[in-house]
C-alpha positions as a Python dict, from the first residue, in 0.01 Angstrom:
ca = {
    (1, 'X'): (0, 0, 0),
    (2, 'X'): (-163, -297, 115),
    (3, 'X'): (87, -573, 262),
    (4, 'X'): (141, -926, 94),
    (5, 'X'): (-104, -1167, 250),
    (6, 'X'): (68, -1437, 486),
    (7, 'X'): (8, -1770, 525),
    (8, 'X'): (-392, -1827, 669),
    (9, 'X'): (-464, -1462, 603),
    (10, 'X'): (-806, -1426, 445),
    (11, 'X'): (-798, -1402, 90),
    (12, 'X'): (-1072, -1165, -93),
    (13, 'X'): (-1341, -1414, -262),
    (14, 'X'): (-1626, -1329, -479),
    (15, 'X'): (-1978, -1292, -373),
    (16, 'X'): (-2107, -1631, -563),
    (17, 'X'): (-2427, -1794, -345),
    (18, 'X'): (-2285, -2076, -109),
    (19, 'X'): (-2397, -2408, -280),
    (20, 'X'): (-2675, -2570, -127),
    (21, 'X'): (-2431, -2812, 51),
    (22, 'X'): (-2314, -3167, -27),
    (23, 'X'): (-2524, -3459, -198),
    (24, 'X'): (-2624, -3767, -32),
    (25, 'X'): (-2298, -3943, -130),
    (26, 'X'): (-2097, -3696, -30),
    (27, 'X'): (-2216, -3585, 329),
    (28, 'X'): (-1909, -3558, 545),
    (29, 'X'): (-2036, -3638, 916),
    (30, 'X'): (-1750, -3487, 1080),
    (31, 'X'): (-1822, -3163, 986),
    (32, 'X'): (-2157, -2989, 1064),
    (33, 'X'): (-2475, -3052, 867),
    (34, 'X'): (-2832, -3030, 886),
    (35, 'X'): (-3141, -3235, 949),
    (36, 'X'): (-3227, -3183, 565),
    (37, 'X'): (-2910, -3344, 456),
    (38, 'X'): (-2921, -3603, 685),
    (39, 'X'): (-3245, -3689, 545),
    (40, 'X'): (-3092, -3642, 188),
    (41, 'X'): (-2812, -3863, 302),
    (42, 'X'): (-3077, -4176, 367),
    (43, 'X'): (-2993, -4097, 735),
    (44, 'X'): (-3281, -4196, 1015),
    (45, 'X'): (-3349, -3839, 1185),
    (46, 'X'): (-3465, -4047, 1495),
    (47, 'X'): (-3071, -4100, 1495),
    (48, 'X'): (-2977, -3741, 1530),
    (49, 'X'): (-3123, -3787, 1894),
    (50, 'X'): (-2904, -4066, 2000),
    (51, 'X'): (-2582, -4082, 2106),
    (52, 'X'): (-2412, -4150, 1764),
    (53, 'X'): (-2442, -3722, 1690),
    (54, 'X'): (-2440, -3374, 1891),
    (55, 'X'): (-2682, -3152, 1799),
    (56, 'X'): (-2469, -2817, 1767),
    (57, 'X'): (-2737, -2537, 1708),
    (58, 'X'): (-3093, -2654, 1671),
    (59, 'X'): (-3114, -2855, 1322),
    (60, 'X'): (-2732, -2909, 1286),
    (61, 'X'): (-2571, -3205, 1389),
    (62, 'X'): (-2218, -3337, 1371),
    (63, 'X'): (-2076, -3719, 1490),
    (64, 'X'): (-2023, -3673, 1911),
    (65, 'X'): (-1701, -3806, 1899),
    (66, 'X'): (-1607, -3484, 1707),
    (67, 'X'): (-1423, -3212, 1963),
    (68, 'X'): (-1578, -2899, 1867),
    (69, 'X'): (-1312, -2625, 1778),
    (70, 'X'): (-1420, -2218, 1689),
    (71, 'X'): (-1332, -2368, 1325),
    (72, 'X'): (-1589, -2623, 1348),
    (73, 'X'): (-1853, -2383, 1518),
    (74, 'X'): (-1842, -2105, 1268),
    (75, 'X'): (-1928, -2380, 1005),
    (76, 'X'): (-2220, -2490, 1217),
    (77, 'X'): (-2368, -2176, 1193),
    (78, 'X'): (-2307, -2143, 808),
    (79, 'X'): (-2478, -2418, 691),
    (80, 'X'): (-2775, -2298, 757),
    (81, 'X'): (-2740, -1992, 513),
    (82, 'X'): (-2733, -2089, 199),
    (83, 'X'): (-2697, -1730, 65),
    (84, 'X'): (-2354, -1538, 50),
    (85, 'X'): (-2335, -1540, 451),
    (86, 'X'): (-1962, -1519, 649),
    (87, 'X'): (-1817, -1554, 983),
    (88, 'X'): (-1770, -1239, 1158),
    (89, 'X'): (-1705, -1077, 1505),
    (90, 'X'): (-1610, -1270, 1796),
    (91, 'X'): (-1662, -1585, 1539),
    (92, 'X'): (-1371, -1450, 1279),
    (93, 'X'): (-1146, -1348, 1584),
    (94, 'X'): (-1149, -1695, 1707),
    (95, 'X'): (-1073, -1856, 1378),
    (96, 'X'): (-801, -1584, 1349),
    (97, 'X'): (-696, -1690, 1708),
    (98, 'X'): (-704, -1322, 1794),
    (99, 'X'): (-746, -1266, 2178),
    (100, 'X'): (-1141, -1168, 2255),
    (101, 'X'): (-1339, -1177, 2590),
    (102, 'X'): (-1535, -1486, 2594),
    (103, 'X'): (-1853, -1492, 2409),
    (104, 'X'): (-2083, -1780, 2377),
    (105, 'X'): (-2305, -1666, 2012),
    (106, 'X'): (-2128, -1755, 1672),
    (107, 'X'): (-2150, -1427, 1483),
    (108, 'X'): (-2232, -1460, 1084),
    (109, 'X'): (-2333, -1158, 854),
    (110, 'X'): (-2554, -1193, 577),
    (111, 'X'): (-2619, -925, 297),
    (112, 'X'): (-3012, -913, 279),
    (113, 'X'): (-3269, -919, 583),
    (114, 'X'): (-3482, -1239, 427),
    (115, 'X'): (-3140, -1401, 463),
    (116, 'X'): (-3099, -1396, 814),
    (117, 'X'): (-3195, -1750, 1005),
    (118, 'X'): (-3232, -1703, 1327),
    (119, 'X'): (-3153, -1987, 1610),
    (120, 'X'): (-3025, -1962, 1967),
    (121, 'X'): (-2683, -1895, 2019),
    (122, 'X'): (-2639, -1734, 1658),
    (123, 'X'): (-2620, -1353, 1603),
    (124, 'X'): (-2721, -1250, 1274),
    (125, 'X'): (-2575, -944, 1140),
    (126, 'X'): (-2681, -775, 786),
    (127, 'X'): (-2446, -577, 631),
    (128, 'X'): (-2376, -311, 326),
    (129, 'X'): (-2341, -474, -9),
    (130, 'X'): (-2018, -408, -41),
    (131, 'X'): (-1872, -525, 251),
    (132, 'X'): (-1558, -740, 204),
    (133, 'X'): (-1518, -1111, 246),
    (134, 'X'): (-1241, -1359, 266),
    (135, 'X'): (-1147, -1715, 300),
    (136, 'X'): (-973, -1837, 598),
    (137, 'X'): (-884, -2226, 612),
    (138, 'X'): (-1196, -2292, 341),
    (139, 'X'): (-1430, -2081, 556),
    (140, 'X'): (-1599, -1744, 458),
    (141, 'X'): (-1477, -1474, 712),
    (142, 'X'): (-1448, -1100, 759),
    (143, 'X'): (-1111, -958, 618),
    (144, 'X'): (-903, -839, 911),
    (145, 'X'): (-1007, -490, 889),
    (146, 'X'): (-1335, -524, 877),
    (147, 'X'): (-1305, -715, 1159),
    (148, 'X'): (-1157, -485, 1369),
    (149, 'X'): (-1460, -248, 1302),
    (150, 'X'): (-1711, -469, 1402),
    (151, 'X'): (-1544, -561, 1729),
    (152, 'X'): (-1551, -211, 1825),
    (153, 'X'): (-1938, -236, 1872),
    (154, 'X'): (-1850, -465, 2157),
    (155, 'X'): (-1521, -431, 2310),
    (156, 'X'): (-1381, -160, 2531),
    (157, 'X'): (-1055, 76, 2415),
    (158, 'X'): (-849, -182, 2560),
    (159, 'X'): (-955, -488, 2445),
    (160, 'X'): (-996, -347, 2115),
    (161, 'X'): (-627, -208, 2069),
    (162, 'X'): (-519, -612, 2208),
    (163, 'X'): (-753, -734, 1878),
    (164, 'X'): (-551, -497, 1628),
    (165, 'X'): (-184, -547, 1800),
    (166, 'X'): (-244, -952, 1766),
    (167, 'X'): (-398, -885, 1411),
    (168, 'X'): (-59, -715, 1293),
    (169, 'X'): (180, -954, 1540),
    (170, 'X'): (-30, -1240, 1311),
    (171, 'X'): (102, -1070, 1010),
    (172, 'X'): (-282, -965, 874),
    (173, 'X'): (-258, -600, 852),
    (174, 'X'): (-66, -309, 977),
    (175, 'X'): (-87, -65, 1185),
    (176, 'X'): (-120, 183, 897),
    (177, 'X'): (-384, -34, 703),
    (178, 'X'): (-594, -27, 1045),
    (179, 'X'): (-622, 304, 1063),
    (180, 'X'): (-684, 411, 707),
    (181, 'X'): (-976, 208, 689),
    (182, 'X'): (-1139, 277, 1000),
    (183, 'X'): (-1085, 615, 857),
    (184, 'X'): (-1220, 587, 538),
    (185, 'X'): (-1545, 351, 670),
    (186, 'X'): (-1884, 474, 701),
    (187, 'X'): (-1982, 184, 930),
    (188, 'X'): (-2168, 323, 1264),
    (189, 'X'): (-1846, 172, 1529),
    (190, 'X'): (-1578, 320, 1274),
    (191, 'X'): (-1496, 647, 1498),
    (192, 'X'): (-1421, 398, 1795),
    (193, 'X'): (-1260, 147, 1613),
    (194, 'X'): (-998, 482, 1446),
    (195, 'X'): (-956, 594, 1814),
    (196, 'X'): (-828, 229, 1936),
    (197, 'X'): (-627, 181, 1577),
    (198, 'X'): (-466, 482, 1713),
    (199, 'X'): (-252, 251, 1987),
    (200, 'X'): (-213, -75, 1737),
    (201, 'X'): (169, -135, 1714),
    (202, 'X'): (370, -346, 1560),
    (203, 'X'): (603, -627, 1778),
    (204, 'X'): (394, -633, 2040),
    (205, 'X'): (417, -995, 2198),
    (206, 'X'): (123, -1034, 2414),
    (207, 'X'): (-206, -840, 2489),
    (208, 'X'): (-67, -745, 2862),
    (209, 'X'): (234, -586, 2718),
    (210, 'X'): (-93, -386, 2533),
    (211, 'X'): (-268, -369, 2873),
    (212, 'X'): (48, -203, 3035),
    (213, 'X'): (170, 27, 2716),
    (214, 'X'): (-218, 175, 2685),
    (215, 'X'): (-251, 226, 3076),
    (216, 'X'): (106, 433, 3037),
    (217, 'X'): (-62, 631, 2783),
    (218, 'X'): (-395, 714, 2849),
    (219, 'X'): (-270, 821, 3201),
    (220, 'X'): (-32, 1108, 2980),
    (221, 'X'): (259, 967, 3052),
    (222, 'X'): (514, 925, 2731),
    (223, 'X'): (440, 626, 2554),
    (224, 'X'): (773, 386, 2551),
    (225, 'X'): (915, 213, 2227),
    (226, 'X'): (764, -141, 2143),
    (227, 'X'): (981, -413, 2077),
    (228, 'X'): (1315, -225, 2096),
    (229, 'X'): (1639, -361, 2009),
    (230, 'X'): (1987, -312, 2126),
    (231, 'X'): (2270, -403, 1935),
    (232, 'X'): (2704, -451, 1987),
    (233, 'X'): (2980, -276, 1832),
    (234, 'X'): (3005, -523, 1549),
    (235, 'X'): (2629, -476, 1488),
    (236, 'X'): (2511, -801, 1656),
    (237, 'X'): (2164, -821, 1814),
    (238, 'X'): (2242, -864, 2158),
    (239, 'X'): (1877, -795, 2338),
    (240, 'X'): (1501, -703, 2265),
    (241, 'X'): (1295, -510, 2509),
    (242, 'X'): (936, -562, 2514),
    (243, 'X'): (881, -153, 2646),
    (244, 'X'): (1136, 108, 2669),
    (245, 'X'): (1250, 447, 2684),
    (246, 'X'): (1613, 420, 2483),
    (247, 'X'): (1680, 765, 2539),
    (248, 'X'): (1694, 770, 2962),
    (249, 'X'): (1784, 373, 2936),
    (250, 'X'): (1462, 252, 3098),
    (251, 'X'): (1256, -41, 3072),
    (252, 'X'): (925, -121, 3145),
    (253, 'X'): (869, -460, 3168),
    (254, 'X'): (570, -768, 3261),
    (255, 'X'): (679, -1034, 3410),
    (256, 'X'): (350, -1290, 3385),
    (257, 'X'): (581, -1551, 3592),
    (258, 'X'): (557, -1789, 3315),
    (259, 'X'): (922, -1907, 3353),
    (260, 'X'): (925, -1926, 3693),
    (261, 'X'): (992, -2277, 3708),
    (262, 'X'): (1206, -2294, 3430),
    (263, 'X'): (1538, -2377, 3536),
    (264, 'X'): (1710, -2237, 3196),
    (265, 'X'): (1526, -1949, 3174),
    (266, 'X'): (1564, -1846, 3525),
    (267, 'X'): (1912, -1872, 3457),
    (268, 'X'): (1881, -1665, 3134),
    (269, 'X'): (1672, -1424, 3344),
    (270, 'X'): (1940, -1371, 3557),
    (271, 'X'): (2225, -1314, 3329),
    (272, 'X'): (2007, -1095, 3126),
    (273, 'X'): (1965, -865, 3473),
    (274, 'X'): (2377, -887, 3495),
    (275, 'X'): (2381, -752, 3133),
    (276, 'X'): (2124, -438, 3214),
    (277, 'X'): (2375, -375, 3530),
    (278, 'X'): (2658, -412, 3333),
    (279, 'X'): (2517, -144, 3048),
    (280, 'X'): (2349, 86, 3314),
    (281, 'X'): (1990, 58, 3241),
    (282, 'X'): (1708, 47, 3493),
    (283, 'X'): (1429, -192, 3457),
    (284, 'X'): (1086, -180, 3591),
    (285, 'X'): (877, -485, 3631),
    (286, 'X'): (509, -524, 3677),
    (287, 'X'): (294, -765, 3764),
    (288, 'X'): (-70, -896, 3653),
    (289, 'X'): (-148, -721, 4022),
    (290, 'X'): (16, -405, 3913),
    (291, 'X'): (-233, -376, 3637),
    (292, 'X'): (-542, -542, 3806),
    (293, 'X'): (-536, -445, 4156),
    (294, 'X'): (-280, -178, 4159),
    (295, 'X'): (-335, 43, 3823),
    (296, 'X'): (-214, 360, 4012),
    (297, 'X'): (48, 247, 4196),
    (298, 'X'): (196, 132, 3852),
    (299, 'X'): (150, 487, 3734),
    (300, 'X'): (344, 606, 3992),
    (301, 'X'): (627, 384, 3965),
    (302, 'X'): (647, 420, 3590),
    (303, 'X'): (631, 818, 3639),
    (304, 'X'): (929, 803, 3949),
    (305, 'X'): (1145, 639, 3738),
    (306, 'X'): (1127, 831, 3396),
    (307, 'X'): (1174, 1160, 3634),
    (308, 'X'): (1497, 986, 3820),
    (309, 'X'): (1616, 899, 3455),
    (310, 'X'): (1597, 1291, 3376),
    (311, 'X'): (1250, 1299, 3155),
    (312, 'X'): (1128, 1653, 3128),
    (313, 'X'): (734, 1732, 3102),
    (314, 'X'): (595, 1478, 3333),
    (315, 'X'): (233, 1527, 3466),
    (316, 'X'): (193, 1635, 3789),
    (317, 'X'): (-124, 1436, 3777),
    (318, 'X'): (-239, 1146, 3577),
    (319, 'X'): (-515, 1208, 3300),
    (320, 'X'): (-813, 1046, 3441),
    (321, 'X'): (-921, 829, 3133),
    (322, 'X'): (-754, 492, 3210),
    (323, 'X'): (-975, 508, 3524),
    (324, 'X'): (-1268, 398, 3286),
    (325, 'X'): (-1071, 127, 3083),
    (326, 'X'): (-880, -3, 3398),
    (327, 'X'): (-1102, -23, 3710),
    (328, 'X'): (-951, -169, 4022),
    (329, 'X'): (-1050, -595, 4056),
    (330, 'X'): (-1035, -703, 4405),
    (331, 'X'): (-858, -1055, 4466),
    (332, 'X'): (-1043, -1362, 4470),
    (333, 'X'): (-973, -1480, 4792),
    (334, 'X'): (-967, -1862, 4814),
    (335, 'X'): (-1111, -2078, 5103),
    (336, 'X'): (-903, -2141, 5338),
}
């Protein structure tokens, strides 16, 4: 059953024509429009060239003063569709504030091949007729499962499962959702996007607790418990654990050093290491290096400790898949 949309998510619209945009009285200059409306607008083109506008994509302008967010760059690259066209890909993820590798093109999808306008730094995608759409913030997007498909034609296993665990930490799909409709898709990516909806959880908090939890898993050893929680006697939530193994009392945990110079949650930090004493757990802590530089030596760590906290069935050696989605980055060494 399809969850209850949250605040922001994309709504399902209709498949009306975009309007042919706003009349001469009505052309707002702080959001993108084009050279015709300008014109319309009783606006000197020679102006567009000064240092009153920026010229976004060729033909569409905006005031300079304007700081150009992903919001305001997905509309630049609708206005010049004036057929039933949408942000998509990389362009959707960044309105969605989903975590994607940098990509400098706005993506928008159009529904017929004499509707695609083509301009530099816009990729122009045509797609089935019954593809959905939604609105997100007034802006025609790709509902968050179509999304996911379409970033599989681009992103690796990894970076893919990071898209679908932010999607459902967002609260604009599930894990369940995900996979039934890469499952049920005909699209040509939907086989890769099912295999990486295969690791989407829910309660993940950040894509390197992802990074970390797939690495454990495509290397065969036992995936841990996301977002675990341990309660008192009287019922009381008393910690969460990002990754764990509740059974053998073992956490897996990154440490990004982002409170490092916090004084209150060092101390919080350290209390919270008094309490896993106190209750007999172990804790394992990685590091950006661990999974950058040091993918292996992770793996072993990871695979000493389940086997000193008793697990059973442990691989002798690791499957070699995460090779291909985690290969070794050397520092960057700075001048000295």
């Amino acid at each position: 059953m399809p969850s209850t949309p949250q605040p922001d998510t994309p709504e399902p619209r209709s498949a009306e024509p975009r309007s042919a945009g706003p009349g001469p009285a009505q052309l707002d200059l702080r959001r993108p429009f084009t050279r015709a409306q300008a014109i319309a607008a009783d606006i000197d083109p020679r102006t567009l060239r000064g240092p009153k506008f920026r010229r976004i994509f060729h033909g569409v302008y905006i005031l300079a003063e304007c700081t150009l967010t992903p919001q305001l760059r997905a509309e630049a690259a609708l206005v010049i569709h004036r057929c039933r066209a949408f942000a998509s890909h990389q362009s959707a993820a960044r309105l969605l504030d989903v975590p994607v590798p940098d990509h400098s093109d706005e993506h928008v999808s159009v529904f017929h091949e004499n509707d695609r306008r083509r301009r530099h730094g816009i990729a122009c995608h045509v797609v089935a007729a019954d593809a959905r759409v939604g609105v997100f913030r007034g802006v025609p997007i790709s509902m968050p499962t179509r999304l996911f498909i379409e970033l599989a034609e681009t992103l690796s296993l990894v970076d893919l499962g990071i898209v679908g665990d932010a999607l459902v930490r967002k609260g604009r799909t599930t894990p369940e959702e995900l996979t039934a409709a890469c499952r049920d898709s005909t699209e040509r990516h939907a086989q890769a996007a099912l295999r990486a909806a295969e690791f989407v959880r829910s309660g993940v908090d950040s894509p390197m607790e992802t990074r970390l939890r797939m690495l454990i898993v495509l290397a065969g050893l036992p995936e841990p418990d996301v977002n675990h929680k341990l309660y008192d006697d009287r019922g009381n939530l008393v910690r969460r654990f990002d990754l764990c193994y509740p059974d053998l009392k073992l956490l897996i945990e990154y440490d990004g050093r982002q409170h490092a110079e916090d004084p209150d949650q060092y101390d919080s930090d350290i209390y919270r290491r008094e309490d896993l004493d106190r209750w007999e757990w172990r804790l394992v802590i990685i590091t950006s290096k661990g999974i950058y530089q040091k993918p292996e030596e992770t793996l072993a760590r990871v695979r000493r400790a389940l086997r000193e906290r008793g697990a059973k069935g442990l691989p002798c050696q690791f499957s070699e898949e995460w090779r291909a989605h985690f290969p070794v980055r050397q520092p960057v060494r700075r001048p000295g």
